[in-house]
DOTIMI-443373 format. One record per residue (C-alpha): residue in one letter; x, y negated, z negated. Coordinates in steps of 0.02 Angstrom, whole numbers, plus 32768, in hexadecimal, padded with zeros to 4 digits. Layout:
N
+----+------+------+------+
: aa :    u :    v :    w :
+----+------+------+------+
:  A :    X :    Y :    Z :
...
+----+------+------+------+
This chain:
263
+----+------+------+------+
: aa :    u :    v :    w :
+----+------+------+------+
:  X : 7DD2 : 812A : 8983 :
:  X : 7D41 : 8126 : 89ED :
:  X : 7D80 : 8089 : 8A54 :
:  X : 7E32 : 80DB : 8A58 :
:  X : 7DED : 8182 : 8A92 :
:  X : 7D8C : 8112 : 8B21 :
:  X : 7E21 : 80AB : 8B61 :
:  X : 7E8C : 816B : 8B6D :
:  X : 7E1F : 81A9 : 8BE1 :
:  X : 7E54 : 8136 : 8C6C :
:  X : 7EF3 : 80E2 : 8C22 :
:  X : 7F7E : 8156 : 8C00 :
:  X : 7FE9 : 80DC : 8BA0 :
:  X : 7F66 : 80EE : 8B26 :
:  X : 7F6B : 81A3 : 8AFF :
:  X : 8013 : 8176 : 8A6E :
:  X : 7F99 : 8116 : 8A11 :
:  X : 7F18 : 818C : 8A0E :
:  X : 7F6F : 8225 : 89C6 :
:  X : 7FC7 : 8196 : 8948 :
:  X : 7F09 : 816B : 8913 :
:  X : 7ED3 : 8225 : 8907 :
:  X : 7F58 : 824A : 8893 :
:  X : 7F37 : 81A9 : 882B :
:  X : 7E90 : 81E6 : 8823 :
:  X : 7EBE : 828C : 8800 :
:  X : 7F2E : 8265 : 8760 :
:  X : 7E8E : 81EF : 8717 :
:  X : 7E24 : 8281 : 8737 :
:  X : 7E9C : 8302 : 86D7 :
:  X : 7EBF : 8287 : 863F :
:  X : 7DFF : 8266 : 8622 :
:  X : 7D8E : 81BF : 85E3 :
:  X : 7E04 : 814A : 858F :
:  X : 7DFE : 815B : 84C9 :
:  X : 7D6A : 810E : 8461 :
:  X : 7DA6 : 805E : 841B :
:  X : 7DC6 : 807D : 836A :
:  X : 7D48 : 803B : 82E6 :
:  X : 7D74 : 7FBA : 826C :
:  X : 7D85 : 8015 : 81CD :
:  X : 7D14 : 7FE0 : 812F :
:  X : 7D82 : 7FE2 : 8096 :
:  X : 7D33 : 7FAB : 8002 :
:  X : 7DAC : 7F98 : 7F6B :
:  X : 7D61 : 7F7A : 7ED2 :
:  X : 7DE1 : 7F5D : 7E40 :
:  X : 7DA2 : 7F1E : 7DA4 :
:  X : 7E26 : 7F24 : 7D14 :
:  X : 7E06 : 7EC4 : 7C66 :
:  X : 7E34 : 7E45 : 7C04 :
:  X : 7ED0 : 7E7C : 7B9F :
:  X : 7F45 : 7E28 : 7B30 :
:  X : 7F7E : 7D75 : 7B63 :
:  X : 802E : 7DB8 : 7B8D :
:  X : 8028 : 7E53 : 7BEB :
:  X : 80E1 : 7E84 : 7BFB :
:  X : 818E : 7E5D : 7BAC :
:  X : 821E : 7E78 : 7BC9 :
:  X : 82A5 : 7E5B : 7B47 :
:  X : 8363 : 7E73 : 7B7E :
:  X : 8318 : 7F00 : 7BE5 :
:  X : 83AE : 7F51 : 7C57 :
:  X : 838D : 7FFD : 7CD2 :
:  X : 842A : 8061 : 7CBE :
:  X : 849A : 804A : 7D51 :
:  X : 8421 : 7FE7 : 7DC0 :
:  X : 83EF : 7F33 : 7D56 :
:  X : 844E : 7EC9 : 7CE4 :
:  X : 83FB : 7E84 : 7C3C :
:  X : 8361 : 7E1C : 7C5B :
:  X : 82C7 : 7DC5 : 7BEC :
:  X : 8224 : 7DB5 : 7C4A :
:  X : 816F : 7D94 : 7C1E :
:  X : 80E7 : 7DB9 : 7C79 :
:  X : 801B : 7D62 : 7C44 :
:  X : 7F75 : 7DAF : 7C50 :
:  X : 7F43 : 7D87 : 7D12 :
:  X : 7FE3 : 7D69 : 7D70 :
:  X : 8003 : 7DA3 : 7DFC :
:  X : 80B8 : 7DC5 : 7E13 :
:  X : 811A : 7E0B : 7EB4 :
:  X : 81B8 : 7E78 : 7E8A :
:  X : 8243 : 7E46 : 7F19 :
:  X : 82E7 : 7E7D : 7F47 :
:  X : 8352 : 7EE0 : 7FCE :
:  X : 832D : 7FB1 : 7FBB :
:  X : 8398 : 7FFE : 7F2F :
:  X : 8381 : 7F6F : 7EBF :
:  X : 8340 : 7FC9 : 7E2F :
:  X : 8286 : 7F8E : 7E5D :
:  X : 821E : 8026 : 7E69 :
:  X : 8267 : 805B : 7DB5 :
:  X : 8238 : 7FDF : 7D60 :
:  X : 8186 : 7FE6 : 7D8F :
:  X : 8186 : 80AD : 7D55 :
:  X : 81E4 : 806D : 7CC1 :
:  X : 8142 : 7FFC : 7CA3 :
:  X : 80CA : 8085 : 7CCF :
:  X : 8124 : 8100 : 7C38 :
:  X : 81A8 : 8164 : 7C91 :
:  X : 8243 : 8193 : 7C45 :
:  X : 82C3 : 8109 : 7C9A :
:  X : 836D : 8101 : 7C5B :
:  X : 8371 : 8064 : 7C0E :
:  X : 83B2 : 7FE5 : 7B82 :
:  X : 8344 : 7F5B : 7B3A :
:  X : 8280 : 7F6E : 7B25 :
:  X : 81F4 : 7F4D : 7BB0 :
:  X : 8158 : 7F59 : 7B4C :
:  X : 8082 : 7F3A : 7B74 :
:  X : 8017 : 7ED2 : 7B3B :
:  X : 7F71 : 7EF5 : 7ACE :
:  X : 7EE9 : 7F3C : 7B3F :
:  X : 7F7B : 7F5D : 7BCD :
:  X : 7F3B : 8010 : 7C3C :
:  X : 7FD3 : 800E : 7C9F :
:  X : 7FAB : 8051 : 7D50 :
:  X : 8040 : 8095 : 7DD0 :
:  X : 8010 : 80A0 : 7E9A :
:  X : 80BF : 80EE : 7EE0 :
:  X : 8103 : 80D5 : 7F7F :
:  X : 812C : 8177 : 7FB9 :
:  X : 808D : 81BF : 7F73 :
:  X : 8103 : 8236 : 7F0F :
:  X : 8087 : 8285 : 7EA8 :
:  X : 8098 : 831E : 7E49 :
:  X : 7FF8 : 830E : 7DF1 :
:  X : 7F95 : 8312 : 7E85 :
:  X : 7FEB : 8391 : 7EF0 :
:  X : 7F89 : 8426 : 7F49 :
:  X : 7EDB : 83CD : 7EF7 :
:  X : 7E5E : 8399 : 7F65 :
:  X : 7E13 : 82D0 : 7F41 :
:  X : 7D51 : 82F8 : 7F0A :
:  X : 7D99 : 8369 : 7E95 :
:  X : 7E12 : 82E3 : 7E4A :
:  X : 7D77 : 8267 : 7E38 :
:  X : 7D0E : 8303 : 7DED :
:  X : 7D99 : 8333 : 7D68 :
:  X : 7E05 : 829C : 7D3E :
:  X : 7D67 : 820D : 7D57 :
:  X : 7CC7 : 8281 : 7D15 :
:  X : 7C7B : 825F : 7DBA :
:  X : 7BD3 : 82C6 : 7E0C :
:  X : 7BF9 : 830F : 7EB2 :
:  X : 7B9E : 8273 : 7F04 :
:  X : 7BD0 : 81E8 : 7EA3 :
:  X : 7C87 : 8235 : 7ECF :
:  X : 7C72 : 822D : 7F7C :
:  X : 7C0F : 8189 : 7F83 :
:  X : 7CBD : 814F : 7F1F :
:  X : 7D21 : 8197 : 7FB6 :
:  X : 7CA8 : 8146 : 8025 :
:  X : 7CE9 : 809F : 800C :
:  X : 7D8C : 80C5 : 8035 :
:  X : 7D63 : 811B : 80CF :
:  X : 7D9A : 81BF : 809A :
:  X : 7CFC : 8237 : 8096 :
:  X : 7D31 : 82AB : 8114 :
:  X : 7DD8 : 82C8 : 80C2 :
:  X : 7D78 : 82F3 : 8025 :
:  X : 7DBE : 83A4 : 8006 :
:  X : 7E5F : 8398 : 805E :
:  X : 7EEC : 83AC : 7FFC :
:  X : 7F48 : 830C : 7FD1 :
:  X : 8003 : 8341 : 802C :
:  X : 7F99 : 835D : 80BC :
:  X : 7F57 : 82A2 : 80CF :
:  X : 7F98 : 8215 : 811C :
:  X : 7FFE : 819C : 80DC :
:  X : 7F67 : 811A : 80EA :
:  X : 7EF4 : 818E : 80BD :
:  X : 7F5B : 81B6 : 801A :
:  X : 7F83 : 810B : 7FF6 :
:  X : 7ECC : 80F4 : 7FF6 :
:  X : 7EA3 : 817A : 7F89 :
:  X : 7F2D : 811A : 7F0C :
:  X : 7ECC : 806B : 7F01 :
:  X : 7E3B : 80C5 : 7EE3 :
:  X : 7E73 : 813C : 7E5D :
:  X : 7EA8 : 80A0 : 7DF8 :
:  X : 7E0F : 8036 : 7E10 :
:  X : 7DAF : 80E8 : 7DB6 :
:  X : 7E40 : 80DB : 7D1F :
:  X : 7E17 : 8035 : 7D02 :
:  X : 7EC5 : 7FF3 : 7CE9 :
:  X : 7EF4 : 7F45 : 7CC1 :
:  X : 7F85 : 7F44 : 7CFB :
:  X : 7FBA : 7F83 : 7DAE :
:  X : 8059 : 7FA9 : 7DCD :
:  X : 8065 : 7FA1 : 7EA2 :
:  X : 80FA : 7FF3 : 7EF3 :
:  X : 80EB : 7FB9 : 7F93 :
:  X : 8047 : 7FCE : 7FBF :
:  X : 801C : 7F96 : 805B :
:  X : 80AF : 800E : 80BA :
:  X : 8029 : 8081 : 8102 :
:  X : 7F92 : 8033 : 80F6 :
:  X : 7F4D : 7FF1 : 81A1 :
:  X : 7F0E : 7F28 : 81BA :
:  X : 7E67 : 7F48 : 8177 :
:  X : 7E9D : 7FB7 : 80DF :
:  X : 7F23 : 7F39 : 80B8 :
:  X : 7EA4 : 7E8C : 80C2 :
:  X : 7E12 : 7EF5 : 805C :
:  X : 7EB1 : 7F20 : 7FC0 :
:  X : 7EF5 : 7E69 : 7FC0 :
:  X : 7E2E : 7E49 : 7FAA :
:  X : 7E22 : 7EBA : 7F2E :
:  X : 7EA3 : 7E68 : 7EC9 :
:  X : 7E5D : 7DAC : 7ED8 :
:  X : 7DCC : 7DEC : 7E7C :
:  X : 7E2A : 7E57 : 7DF2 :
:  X : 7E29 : 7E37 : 7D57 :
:  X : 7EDA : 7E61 : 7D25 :
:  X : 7F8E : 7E6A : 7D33 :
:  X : 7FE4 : 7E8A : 7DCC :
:  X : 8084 : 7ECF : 7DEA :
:  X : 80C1 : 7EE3 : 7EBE :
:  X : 8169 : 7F16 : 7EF5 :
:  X : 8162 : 7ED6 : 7FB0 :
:  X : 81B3 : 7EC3 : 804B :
:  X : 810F : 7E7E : 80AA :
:  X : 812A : 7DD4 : 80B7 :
:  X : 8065 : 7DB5 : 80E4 :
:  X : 8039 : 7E0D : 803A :
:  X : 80BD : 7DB9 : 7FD1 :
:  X : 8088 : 7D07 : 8003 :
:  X : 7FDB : 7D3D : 7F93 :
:  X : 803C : 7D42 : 7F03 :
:  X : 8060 : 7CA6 : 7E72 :
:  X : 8113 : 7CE3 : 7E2F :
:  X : 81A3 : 7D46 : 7E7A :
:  X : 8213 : 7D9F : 7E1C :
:  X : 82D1 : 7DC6 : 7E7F :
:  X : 832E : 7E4D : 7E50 :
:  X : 83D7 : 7E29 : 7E9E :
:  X : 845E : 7EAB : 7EF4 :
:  X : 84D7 : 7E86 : 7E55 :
:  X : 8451 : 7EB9 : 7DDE :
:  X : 8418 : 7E0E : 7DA9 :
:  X : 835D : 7DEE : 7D99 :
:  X : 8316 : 7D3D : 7DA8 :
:  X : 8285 : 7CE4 : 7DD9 :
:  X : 825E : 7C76 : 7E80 :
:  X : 81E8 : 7C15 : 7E9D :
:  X : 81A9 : 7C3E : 7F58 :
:  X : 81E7 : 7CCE : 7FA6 :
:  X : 826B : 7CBE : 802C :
:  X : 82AA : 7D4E : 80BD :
:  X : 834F : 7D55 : 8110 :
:  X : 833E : 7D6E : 81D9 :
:  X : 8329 : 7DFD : 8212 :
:  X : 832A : 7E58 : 8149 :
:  X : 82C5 : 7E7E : 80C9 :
:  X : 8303 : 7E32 : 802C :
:  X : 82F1 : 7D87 : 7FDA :
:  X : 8371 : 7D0D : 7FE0 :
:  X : 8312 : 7C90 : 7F5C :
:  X : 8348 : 7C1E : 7EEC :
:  X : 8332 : 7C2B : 7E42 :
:  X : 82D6 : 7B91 : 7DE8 :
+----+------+------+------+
């Protein structure tokens, strides 16, 4: 500005590019100091679980009404196991089938000894904790003291959302609120529908952490194809209805569904 202002005074072909530098430095002046870099967040997920049972689910000729045909399936203490398939597939019920809802369905799904099924949803429909604020949840549900409640929180960066009400989070922040609301049950069995959908990078790496180290069953419907290659078996369910196993999942270009063949 100050060299531009100089050469004006005695060039007039320079005056254009001085007013086009004084409003430059005008709008930079109006919008304020650029944003603070955001800080890395410091999610620490600590799942435990339990041993259970040697087999933890099965399945026995188990069909969802309208959605899956007839299918047997066992699932062992300590697998990890991603659900697949396009949307619509039937996927979502039958982990809320697993977790104890009333599904329409023929054939049994049943637990194993020891099995604390544990449901994270995806759309974070959740009627039991609607209008109530998360340090009250820990307090009532989990027995927690004020501090110990929001040390809890702590970890999952979510202190200063302590006595919001849960509709009024965000998606990440709810979804974090979720992980840790099972690691306080205790359950052996987690039952993931799609978990990493609103979590950010750090949120997601610090969860697929969490699970290396748990000792339990896991259950993930998924789309992310970074978070399914983490897991040892993959379970289809097919547009027809069918239901079958692959052994590496595999994504069509350009959609999210599994195009796999069964072994």
């Amino acid at each position: 500005m100050a060299t531009l202002r100089q050469k004006a005074s005695y060039n007039s072909d320079m005056a254009s590019r001085l007013q086009a530098a004084q409003t430059r430095l005008r709008r930079f002046e109006e919008s304020g100091p650029p944003e603070l870099a955001p800080r890395d967040p410091n999610i620490r997920v600590r799942l435990r679980g339990g041993r259970t049972g040697k087999r933890a689910v099965m399945c026995e000729q188990l069909a969802l009404t309208g959605l899956l045909l007839p299918f047997d399936c066992e699932i062992w203490y300590g697998e990890r196991v991603a659900v697949l398939g396009s949307n619509g597939s039937g996927k979502t019920h039958f982990l809320r089938l697993l977790a104890g809802e009333e599904i329409p369905h023929a054939g049994t799904a049943r637990l194993g000894a020891r099995v604390i099924a544990g449901l994270f949803t995806q759309t974070h429909a959740r009627p039991d904790l609607s209008g109530r604020r998360p340090v009250e949840i820990l307090s009532t549900e989990h027995a927690l003291l004020l501090d110990e409640a929001m040390s809890a929180l702590a970890r999952y960066e979510l202190q200063y959302s302590a006595r919001q009400p849960f509709g009024t989070l965000s998606g990440g922040q709810q979804a974090r609120l979720q992980i840790l609301l099972l690691e306080l049950a205790g359950s052996t069995l987690l039952l993931l529908d799609e978990p990493t959908d609103n979590l950010d990078l750090a949120s997601a790496e610090a969860l697929q952490q969490g699970l290396e180290s748990y000792k339990g069953t896991v259950l993930a419907v998924t789309h992310d194809r970074w978070f399914a290659r983490s897991f040892d078996r993959f379970l289809v369910f097919g547009d027809a209805g069918s239901v079958y196993e692959a052994s590496e999942p595999v994504w069509t270009a350009g959609a999210d569904r599994p195009v796999t063949k069964a072994r």
